[in-house]
N, CA, C and O of each residue as an XYZ file, in Angstrom:
280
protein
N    -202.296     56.717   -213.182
C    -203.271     57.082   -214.180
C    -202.606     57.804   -215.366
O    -202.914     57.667   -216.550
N    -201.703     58.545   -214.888
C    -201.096     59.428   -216.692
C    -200.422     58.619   -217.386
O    -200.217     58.710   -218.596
N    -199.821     57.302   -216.235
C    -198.881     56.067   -217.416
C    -199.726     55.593   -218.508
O    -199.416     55.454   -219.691
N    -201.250     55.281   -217.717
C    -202.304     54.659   -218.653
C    -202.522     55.534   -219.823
O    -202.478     55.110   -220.978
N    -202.771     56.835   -219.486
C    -203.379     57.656   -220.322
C    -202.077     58.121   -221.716
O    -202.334     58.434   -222.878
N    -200.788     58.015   -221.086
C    -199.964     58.568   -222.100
C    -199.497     57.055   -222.875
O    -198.668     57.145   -223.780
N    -200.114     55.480   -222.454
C    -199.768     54.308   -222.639
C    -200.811     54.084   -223.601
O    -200.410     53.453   -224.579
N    -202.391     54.500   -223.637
C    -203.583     54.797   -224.493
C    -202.759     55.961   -225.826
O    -202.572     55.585   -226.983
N    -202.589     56.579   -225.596
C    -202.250     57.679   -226.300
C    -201.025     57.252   -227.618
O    -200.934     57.311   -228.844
N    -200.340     56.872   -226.607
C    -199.285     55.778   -227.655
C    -199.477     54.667   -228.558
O    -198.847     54.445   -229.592
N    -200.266     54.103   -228.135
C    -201.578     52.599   -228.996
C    -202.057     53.353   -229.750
O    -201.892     52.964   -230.906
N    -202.515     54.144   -229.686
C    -203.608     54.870   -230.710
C    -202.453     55.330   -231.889
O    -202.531     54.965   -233.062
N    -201.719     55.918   -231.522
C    -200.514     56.341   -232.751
C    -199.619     55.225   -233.397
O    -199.154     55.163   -234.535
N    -199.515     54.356   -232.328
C    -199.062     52.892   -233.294
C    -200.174     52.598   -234.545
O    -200.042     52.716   -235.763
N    -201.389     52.141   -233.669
C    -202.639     51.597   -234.473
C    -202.500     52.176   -235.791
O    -202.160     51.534   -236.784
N    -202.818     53.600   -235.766
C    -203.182     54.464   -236.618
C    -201.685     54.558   -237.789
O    -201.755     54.725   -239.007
N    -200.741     54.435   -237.173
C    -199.580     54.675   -238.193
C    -199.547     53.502   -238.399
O    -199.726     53.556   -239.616
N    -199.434     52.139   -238.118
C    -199.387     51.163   -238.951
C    -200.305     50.850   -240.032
O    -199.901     50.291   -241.052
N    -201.871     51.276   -239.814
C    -202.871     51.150   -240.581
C    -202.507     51.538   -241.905
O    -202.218     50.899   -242.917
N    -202.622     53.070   -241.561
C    -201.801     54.226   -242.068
C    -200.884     53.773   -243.550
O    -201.213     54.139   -244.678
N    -199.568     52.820   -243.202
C    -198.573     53.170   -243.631
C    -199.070     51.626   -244.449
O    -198.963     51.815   -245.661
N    -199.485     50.429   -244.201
C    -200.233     49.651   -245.016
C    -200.916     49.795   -245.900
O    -200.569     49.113   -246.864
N    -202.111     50.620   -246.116
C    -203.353     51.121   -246.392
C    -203.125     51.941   -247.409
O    -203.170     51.767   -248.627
N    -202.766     53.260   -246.457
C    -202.230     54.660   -246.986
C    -203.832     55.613   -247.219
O    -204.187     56.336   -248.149
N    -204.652     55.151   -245.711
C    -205.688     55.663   -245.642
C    -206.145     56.172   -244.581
O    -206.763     55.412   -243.835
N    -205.985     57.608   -244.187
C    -206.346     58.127   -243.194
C    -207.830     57.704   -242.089
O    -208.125     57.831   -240.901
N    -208.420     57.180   -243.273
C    -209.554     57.173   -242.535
C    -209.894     55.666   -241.853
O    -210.573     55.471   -240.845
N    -209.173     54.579   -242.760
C    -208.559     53.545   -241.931
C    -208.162     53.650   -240.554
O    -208.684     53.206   -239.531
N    -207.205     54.279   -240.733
C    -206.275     54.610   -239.859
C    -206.426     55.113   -238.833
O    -205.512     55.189   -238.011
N    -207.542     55.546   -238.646
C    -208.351     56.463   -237.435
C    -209.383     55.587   -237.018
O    -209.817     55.734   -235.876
N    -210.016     54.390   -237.998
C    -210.775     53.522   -237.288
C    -209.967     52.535   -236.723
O    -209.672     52.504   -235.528
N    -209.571     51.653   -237.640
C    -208.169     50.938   -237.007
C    -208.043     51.261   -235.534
O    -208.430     50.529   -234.624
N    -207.434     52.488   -235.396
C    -206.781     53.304   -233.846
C    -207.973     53.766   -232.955
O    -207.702     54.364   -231.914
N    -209.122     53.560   -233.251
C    -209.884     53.593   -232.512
C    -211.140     52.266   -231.964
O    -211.945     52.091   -231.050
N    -210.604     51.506   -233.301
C    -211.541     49.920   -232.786
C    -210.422     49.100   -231.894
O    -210.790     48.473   -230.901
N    -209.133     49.132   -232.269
C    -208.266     48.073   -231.992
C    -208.087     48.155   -230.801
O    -208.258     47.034   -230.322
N    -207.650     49.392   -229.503
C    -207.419     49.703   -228.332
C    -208.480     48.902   -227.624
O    -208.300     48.028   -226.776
N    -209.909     49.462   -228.240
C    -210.969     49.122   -227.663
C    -211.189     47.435   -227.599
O    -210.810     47.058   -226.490
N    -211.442     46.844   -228.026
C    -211.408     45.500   -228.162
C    -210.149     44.311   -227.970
O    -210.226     43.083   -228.024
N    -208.913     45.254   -227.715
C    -208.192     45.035   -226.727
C    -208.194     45.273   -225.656
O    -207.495     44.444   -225.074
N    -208.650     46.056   -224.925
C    -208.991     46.695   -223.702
C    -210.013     45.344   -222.963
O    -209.848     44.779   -221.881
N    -211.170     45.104   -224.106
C    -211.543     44.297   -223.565
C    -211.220     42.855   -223.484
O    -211.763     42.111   -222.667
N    -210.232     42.423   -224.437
C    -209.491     41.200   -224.525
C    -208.566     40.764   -222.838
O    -208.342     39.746   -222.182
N    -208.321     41.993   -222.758
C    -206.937     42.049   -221.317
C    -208.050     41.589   -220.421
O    -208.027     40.505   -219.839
N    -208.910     42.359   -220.347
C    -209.958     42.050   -219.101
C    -209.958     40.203   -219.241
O    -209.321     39.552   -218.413
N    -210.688     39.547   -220.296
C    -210.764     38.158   -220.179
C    -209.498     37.593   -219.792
O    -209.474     36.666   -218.983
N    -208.143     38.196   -220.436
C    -206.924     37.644   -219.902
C    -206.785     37.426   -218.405
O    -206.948     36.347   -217.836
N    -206.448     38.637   -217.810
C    -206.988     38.847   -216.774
C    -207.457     38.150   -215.210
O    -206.942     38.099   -214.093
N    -208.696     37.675   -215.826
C    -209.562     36.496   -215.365
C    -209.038     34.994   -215.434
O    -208.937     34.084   -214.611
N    -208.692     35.172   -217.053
C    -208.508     33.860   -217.101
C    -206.767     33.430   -216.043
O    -206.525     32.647   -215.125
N    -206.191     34.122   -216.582
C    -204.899     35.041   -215.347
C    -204.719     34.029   -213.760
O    -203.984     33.175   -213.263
N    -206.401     35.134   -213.346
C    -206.195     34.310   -212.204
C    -206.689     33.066   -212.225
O    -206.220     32.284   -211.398
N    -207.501     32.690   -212.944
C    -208.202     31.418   -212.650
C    -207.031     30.191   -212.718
O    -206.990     29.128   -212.098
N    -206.180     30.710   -213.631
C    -205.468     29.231   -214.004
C    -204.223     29.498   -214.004
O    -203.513     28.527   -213.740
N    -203.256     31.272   -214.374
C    -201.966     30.967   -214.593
C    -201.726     31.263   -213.703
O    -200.511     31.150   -213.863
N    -201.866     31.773   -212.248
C    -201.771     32.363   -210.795
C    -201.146     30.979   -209.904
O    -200.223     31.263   -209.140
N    -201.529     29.672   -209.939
C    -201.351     28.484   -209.947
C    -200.599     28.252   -209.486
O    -200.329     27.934   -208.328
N    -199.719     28.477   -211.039
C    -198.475     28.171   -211.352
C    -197.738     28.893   -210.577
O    -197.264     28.142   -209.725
N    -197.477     29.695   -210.461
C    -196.710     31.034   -210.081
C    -196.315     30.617   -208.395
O    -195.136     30.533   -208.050
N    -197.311     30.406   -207.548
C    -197.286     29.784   -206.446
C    -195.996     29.391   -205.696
O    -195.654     28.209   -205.659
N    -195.317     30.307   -205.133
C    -194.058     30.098   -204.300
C    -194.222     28.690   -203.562
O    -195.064     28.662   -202.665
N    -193.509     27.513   -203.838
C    -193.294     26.785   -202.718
C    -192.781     26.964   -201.766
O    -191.622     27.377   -201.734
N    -193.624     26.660   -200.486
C    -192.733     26.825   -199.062
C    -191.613     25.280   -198.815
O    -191.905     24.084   -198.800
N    -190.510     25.878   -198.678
C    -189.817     25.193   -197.696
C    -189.163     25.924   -196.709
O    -188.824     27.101   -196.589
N    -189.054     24.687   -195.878
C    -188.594     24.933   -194.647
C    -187.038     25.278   -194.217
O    -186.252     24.332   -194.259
N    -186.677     26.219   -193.918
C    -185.321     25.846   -193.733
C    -184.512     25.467   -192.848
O    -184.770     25.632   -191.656
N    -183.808     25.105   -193.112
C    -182.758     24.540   -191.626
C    -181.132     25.102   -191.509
O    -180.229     25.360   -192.305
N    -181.273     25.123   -190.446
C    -180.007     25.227   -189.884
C    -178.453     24.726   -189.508
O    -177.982     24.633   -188.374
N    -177.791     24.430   -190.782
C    -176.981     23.338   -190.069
C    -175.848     23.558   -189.505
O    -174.954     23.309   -190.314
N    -175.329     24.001   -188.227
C    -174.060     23.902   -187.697
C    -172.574     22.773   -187.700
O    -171.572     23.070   -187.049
């Protein structure tokens, strides 16, 4: 939980300083860093999903068998 929280904390100061340094508007810059997390937050979730539905698949260790040969 503090990775998340100091990983939130860090997004928000990207957001906001890139806005920021584009702009050169604080108040941008504070919406920016406070819409963008959010609506990413919820973007990951659909990832996510979609994640397992379809790229999980792939990923799928094939079994083989092994043998022994003397």
């Amino acid at each position: 939980m503090k990775k998340t929280f100091t990983f939130a904390i860090v997004h928000f100061f990207v957001a906001f300083s890139v806005t920021w340094i584009i702009t050169g508007s604080f108040v941008l810059g504070g919406l920016i860093a406070l819409i963008e997390p959010s609506v990413n937050t919820v973007a990951y979730f659909f990832h996510e999903k979609a994640w397992q539905k379809f790229g999980s698949e792939k990923q799928k260790p094939e079994h083989k068998q092994a043998t022994l040969s003397l």
